[in-house]
C-alpha positions in Angstrom: 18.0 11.2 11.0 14.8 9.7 9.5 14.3 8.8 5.7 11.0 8.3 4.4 10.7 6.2 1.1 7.7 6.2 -0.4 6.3 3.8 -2.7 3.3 3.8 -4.9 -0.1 1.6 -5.7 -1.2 0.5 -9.1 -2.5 2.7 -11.9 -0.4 6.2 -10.6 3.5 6.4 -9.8 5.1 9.0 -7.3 2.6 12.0 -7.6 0.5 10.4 -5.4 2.3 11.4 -2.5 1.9 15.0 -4.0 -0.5 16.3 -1.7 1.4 15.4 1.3 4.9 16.5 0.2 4.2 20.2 1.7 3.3 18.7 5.0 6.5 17.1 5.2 8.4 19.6 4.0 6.6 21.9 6.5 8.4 19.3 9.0 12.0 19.0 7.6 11.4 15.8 7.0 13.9 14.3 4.8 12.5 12.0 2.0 12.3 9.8 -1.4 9.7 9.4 -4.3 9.9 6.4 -5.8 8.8 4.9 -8.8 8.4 1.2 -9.6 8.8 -0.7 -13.1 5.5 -2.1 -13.3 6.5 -3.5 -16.8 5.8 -7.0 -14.9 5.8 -8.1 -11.7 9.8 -9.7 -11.6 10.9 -6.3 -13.1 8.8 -4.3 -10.0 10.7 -6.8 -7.5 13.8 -5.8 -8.7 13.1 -1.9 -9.0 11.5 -2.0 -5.3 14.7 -3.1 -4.1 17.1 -1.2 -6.6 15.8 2.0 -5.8 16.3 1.4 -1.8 19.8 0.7 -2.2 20.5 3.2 -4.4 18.8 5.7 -1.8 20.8 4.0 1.2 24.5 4.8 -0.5 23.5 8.3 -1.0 22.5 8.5 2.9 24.5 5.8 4.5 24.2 7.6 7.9 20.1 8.0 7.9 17.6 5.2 9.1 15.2 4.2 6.5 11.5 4.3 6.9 9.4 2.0 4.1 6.2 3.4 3.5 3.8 1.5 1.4 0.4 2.7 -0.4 -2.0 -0.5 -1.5 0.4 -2.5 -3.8 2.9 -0.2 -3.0 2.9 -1.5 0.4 3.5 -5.1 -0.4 6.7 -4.2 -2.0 7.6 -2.4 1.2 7.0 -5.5 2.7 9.0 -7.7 0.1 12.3 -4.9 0.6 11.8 -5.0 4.2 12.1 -8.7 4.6 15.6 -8.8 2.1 17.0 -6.0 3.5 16.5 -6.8 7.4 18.2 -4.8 10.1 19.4 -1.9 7.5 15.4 -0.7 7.8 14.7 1.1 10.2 10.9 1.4 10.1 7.8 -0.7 7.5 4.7 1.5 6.9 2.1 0.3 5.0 -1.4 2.2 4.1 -4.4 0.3 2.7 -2.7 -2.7 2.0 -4.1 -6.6 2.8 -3.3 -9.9 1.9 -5.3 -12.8 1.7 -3.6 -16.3 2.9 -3.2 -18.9 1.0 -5.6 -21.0 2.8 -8.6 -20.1 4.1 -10.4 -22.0 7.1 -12.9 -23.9 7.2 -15.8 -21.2 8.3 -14.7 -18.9 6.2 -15.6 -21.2 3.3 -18.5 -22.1 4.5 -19.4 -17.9 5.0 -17.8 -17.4 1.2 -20.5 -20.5 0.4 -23.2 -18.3 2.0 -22.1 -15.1 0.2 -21.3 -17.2 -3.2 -23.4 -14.6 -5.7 -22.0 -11.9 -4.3 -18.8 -12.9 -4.2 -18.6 -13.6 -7.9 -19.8 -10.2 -8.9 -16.9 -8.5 -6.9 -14.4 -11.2 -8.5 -16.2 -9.7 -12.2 -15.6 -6.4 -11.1 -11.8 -6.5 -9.8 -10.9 -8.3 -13.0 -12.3 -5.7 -15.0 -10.8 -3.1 -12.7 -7.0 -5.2 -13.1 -7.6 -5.2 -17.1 -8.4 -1.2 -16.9 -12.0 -1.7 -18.5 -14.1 -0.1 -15.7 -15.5 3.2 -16.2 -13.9 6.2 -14.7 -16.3 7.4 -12.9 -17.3 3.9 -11.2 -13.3 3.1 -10.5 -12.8 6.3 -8.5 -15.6 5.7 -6.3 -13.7 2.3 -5.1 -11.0 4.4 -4.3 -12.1 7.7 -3.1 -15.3 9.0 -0.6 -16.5 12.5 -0.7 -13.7 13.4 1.7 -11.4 13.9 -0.6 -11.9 17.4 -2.8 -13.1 17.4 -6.3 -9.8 19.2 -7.5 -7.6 16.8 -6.1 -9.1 14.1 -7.9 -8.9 15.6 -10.8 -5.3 16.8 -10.1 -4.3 12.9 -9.6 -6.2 11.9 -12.9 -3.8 13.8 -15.1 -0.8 11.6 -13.6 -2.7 8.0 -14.1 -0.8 5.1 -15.6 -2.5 2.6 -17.9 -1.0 -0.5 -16.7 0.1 -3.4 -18.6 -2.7 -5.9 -18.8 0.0 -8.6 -18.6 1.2 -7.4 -15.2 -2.1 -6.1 -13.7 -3.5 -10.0 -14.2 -0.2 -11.1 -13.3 -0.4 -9.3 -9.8 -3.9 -10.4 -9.6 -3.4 -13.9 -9.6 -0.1 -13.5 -7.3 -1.5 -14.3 -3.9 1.1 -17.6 -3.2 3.7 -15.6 -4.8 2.9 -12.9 -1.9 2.9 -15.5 1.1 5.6 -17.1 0.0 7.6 -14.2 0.6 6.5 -14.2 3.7 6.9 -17.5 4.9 9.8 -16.4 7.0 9.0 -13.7 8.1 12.5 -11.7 9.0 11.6 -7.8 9.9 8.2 -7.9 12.1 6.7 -6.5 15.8 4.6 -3.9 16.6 7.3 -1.1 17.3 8.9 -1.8 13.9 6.0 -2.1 11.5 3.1 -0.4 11.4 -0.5 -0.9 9.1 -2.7 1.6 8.2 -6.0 1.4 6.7 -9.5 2.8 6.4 -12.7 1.7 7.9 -14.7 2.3 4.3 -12.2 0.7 1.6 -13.9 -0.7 -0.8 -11.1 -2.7 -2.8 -9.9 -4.5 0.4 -11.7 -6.8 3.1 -10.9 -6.2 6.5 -9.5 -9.7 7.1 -7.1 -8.9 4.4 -5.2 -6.3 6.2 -5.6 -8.0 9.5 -4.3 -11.2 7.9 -0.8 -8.8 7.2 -0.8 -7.4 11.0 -1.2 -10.8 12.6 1.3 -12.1 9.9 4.3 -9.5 11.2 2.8 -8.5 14.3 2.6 -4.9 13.5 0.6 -2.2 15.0 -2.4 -0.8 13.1 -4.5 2.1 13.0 -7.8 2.4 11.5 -9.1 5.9 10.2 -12.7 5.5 10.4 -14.5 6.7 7.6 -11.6 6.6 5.2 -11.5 4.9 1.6 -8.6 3.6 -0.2 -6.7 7.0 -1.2 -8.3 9.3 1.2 -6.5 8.7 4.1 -3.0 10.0 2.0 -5.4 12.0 -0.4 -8.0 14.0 1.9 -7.1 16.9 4.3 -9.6 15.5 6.3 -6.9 12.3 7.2 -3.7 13.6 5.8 -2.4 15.7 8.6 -3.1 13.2 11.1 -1.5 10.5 9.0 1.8 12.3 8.5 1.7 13.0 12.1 1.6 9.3 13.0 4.4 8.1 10.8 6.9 10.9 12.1 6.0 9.5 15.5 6.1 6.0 14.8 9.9 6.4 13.2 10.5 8.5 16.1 9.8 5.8 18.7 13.0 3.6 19.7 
């Protein structure tokens, strides 16, 4: 029997998955909510990889299926490569890495693009320290797909970060390659990447850099932003479908 564990992005904890608990419920799906110690990014190592284990010895007998939203999916990825063989499937859903190094054209490309660049590296770093508006902040992560009242529903549950952490994770890129240096849990029937054609806090080459990087499968929802593909009925169904298949294929 499947186990889903699901694991959060930045600035929300477990309701995310809200909307799509009824669809697997509808399913019999068997599942986990989890909530990571954001308190600083050592502490939301530790949790990531607590909270797994501490799932496991209540279901010894069940195969274990990581699913990752945005930062959540990183730490999917970080449990995934400790724990190895004991997992059975790696999801992740709008999540990217950049390397550490970037080649030579693309340099010469970031040279080109240089203003524009800067502004969004302004704009993250006020988005990390919590100081952009509401209203500008949910347009990175949402398109008109998902419904008003859902937005709404999900800004009662968000979490003011700790600056420390949110700067801490922003400046983290070699801490994340290094983790994945050796890579030990990878190919395209074990790990699978989703992401949306329209996300506007994530490149492109960033969540291709992750696919290439564990050889995973990938699916793009065209159209989609960062939350809508979990977040909009429009995606949701289809998603939910895809992940019960994917852990379904031996």
């Amino acid at each position: 029997m499947n186990h889903f564990i699901f694991f959060h992005g930045v600035g929300i904890r477990s309701h995310f998955w809200d909307i799509i608990v009824p669809k697997l419920k509808e399913r019999s799906i068997e599942y986990s909510l989890v909530d990571l110690d954001f308190s600083s990014l050592n502490n939301a190592f530790e949790s990531s990889i607590q909270s797994v284990k501490e799932i496991m010895k209540k279901h010894p007998e069940r195969n274990f299926v990581l699913v990752g939203h945005s930062l959540g999916g990183l730490f999917a990825i970080y449990v995934a490569q400790h724990l190895g063989d004991v997992i059975h499937k790696l999801i992740f859903v709008n999540t990217g890495l950049a390397p550490k190094r970037v080649a030579l054209k693309a340099m010469q490309q970031m040279q080109i693009n240089r203003l524009s660049k800067f502004i969004k590296k302004i704009g993250m770093r006020l988005l990390f320290s919590g100081k952009l508006p509401k209203w500008l902040s949910s347009s990175l992560y949402f398109t008109d797909d998902t419904p008003l009242d859902v937005k709404i529903e999900l800004s009662k549950h968000n979490v003011r970060e700790n600056r420390e952490f949110l700067m801490e994770q922003f400046n983290s890129k070699s801490i994340w390659n290094s983790h994945l240096e050796r890579v030990h849990f990878s190919g395209p029937d074990n790990v699978l990447s989703v992401f949306g054609s329209k996300d506007k806090t994530t490149p492109k080459r960033a969540f291709m850099y992750l696919v290439e990087k564990l050889n995973a499968s990938y699916t793009i929802y065209q159209g989609s932003g960062h939350n809508d593909i979990i977040t909009a009925p429009k995606y949701n169904e289809k998603f939910v479908e895809e992940i019960i298949l994917f852990a379904d294929n031996v």
